[in-house]
C-alpha positions in Angstrom: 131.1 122.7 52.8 133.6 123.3 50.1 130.5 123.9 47.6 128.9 126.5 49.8 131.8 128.6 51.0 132.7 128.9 47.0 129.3 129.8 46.3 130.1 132.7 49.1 133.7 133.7 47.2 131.8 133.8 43.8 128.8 135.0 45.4 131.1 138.1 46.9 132.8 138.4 43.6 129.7 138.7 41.7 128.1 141.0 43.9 131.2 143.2 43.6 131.1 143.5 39.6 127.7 144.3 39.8 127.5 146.9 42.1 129.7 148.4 39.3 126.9 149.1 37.1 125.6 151.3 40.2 128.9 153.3 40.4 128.3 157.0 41.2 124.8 156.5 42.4 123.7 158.1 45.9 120.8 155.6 46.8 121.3 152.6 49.4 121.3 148.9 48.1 118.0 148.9 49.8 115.9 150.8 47.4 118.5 149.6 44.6 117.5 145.9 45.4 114.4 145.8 47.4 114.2 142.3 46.3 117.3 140.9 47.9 116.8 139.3 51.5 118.6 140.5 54.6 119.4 143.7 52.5 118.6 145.8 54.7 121.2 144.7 57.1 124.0 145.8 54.9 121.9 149.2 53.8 125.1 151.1 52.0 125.7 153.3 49.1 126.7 151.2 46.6 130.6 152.5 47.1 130.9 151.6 50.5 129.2 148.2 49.9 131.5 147.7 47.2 134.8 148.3 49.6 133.2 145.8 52.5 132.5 143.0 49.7 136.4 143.3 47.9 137.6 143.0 51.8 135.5 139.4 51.7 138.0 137.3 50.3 140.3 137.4 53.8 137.5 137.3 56.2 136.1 134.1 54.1 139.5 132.8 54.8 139.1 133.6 58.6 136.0 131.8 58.7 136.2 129.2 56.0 140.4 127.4 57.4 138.8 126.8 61.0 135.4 125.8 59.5 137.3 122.9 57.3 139.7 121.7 60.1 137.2 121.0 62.2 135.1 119.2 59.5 138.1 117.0 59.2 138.6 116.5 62.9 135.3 115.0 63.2 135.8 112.7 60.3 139.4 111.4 61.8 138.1 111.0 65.3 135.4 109.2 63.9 137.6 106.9 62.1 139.5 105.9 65.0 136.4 105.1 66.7 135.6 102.8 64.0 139.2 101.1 64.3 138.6 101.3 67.8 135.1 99.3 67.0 137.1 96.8 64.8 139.2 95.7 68.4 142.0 97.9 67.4 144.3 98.9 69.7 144.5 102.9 69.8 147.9 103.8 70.4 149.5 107.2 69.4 152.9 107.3 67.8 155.1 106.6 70.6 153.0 103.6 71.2 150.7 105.0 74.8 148.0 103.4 74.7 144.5 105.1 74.9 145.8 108.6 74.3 143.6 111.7 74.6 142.3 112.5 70.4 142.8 116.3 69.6 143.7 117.8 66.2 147.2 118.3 67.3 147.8 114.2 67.3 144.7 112.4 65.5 146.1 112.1 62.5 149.3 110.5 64.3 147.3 108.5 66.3 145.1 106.9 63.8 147.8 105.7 61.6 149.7 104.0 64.6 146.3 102.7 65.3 146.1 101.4 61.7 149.1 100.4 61.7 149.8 102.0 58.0 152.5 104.7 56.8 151.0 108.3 56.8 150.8 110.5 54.3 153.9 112.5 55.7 154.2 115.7 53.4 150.2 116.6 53.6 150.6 115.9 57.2 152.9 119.0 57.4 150.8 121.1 55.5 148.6 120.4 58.0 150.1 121.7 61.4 150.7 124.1 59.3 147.3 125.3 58.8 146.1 124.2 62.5 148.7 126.7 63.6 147.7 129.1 61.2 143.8 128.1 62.1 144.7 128.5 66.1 146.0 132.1 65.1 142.9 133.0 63.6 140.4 131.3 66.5 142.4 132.1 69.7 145.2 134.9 68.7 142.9 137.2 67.3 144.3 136.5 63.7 147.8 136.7 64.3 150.8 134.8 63.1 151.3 132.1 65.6 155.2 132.3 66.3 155.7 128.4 65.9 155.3 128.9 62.4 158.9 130.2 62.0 160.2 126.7 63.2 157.9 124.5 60.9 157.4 126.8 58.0 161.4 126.6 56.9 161.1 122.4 57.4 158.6 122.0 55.2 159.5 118.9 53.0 160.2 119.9 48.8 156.8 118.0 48.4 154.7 119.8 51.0 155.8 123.2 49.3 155.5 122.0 45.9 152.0 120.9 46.9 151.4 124.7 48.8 153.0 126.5 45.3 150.6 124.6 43.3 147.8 125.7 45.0 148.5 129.0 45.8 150.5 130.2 43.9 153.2 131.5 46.0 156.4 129.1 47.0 157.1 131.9 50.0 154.6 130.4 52.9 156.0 132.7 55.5 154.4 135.7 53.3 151.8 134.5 55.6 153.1 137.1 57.9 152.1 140.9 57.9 154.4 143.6 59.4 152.4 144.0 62.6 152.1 140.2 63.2 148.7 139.5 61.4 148.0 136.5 59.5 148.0 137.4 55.5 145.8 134.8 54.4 143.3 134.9 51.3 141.3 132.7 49.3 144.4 130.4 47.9 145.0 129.6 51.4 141.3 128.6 51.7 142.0 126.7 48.4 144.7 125.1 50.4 143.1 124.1 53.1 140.0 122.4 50.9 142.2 120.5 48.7 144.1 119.4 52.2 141.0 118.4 53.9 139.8 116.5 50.9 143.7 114.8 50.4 143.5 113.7 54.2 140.0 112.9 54.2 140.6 110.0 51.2 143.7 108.8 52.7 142.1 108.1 55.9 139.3 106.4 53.9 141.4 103.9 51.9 143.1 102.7 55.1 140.2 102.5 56.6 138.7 100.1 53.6 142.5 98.5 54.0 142.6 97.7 57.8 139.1 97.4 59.0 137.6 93.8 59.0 135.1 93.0 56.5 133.0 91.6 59.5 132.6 95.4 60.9 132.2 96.5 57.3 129.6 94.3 56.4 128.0 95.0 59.9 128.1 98.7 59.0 126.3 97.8 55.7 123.3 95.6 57.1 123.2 98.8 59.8 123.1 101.3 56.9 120.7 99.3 55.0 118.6 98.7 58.0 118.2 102.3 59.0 116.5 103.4 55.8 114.9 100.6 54.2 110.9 99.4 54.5 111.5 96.4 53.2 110.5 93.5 55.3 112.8 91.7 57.3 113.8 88.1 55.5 112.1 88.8 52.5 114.2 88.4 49.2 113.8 91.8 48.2 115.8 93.0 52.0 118.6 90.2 50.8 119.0 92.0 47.1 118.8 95.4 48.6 121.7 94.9 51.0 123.9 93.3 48.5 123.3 96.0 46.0 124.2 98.8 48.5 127.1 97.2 49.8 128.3 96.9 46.1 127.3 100.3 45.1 128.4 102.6 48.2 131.2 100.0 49.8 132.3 98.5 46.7 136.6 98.9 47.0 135.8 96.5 50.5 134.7 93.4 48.6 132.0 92.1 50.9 130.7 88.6 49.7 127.1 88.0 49.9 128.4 85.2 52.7 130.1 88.4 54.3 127.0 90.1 54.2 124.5 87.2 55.7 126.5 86.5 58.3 126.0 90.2 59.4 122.7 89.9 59.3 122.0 87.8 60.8 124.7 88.4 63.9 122.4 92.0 64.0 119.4 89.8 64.5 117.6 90.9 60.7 118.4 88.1 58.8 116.8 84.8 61.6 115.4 82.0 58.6 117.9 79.7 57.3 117.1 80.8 53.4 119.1 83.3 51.9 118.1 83.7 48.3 
């Protein structure tokens, strides 16, 4: 995701510097680039293409915040399903038990779940952008007036994190005159470097609180799903032990760890394990 919408910034960016080697031409992109797929959708003088493709940068933004959130909403429900799959207990913060998951509380609910300490500051920076994020998706764009509260209690390390990033230690510049969100792509920066910061923080208490019996269960699952080698043989019993190293290393799982899986999942049923 974060690949692909850069490729569409550069992309833009590129596009826009070479449109000025057509500068002062009256032909359409069209018979300029016959080449170019979909062209003809965006058929323009070369000027007026050039003024839609400099605007790209905000409407990337638009698309690109909500398109990252939601990447990392799936990721952190799915998490707390596999704490939940452990025989964890999901609670939210205030300790309810079975709570409704939505992106205003997952993060909060899987660490109480986890019992671990949450990464507080990039937790901040985060309802921030999910407010800025429901602006854009159900406010038409506009500055969500929330934002006035949380914005001024940002921690010294959430804004140090947001100045780094974008450049700019005044977050409430996020607000234009008529009530629009101002948002470009160092806020999309911002949110990609969030998602990621989350995403990895959720991972390592993930490797930190889940059992290594689900873990190595996940393993033999993984392996089983995309191997063809034969059930019991010696290569099946290598194969597994080198994935788990390789893609589940930081979790430690003994070959025991790993034959006992197996065989509770039924793939492993003769007493020999190489």
């Amino acid at each position: 995701m974060n690949s692909a919408l850069m490729a569409l910034l550069a992309g833009s960016q590129l596009a826009s510097n070479t449109l000025q080697l057509t500068e002062g031409s009256e032909e359409t992109l069209a018979r300029i680039f016959p080449a170019v797929r979909h062209i003809e959708r965006f058929n323009l003088r070369s000027d007026e293409a050039r003024s839609y493709i400099d605007q790209a940068e905000g409407h990337l933004a638009r698309v690109g915040i909500p398109y990252a959130m939601s990447v990392l909403e799936q990721y952190v429900v799915s998490a707390v399903g596999l704490a939940r799959l452990d025989g964890m207990q999901v609670v939210d913060s205030a300790g309810n038990t079975g709570p409704d998951i939505k992106m205003v509380n997952m993060h909060e609910v899987f660490y109480a779940t986890c019992h671990a300490q949450p990464p507080d500051s990039m937790l901040e920076l985060f309802h921030v952008l999910r407010l800025v994020r429901n602006g854009i998706i159900h406010e038409n764009g506009n500055y969500k007036a929330a934002l006035d509260q949380m914005i001024p209690a940002l921690s010294d390390e959430a804004l140090d994190y947001w100045e780094k990033v974008t450049q700019n230690r005044q977050p409430l510049q996020i607000k234009g005159n008529n009530n629009s969100l101002l948002i470009d792509a160092r806020h999309l920066f911002l949110a990609f470097g969030l998602v990621q910061r989350l995403a990895r923080d959720v991972n390592r208490t993930l490797g930190k609180t889940v059992s290594k019996r689900t873990w190595a269960e996940i393993v033999v699952d993984h392996y089983e799903s995309e191997t063809s080698a034969p059930r019991n043989s010696s290569k099946w019993q290598r194969s597994v032990i080198g994935l788990a190293k390789f893609n589940y290393g930081p979790v430690g799982l003994s070959s025991n760890d790993l034959k006992q899986a197996a065989e509770s999942k039924g793939y492993w049923t003769v007493p020999h394990w190489p």
